[in-house]
Steps between C-alpha positions, in 0.01 A plus 500: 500500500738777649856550417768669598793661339844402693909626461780397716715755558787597714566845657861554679749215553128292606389183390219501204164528698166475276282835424163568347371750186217596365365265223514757208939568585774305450824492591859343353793348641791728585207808472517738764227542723374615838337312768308537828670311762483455849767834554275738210593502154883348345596479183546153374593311208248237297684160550222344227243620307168539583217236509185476579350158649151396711484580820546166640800458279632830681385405830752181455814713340481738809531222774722265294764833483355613850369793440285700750186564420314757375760566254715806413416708248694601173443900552665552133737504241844748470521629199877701456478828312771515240637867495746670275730713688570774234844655564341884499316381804151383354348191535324282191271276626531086277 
């Protein structure tokens, strides 16, 4: 049986819309990510977690929210870099 790994997410003032991932990532809600979407890549924001269901099960989410098929691909995760400003000028990285 084949399954695929799902997120709804929402990128700009849109609605959620429904993105795949590879099996082996995950993703949680409120994490930053990026997807592909019909304009390139956006950044967008994980509305739920991750989770990974049959295909048929996945085949059903996607109409029932309409999405269009194939689906849109989660491209990554952001990941901030925490830097320490140093008042003589240097930067420590956190």
């Amino acid at each position: 049986m084949k399954y695929r790994n799902l997120v709804f997410a929402k990128h700009g003032e849109s609605k959620a819309f429904l993105f795949s991932l590879p099996l082996g990532e995950s993703v949680h809600k409120t994490q930053e990510i990026i997807v592909d979407t019909k304009y390139g890549h956006a950044r967008a924001t994980a509305v739920t977690d991750s989770f990974i269901v049959p295909s048929q099960i996945a085949d059903i989410i996607a109409e029932g929210c309409g999405a269009y098929f194939p689906l849109k691909h989660v491209i990554g995760t952001i990941r901030l870099k925490e830097v320490c400003n140093q008042f003589d000028g240097t930067e420590l990285p956190f």
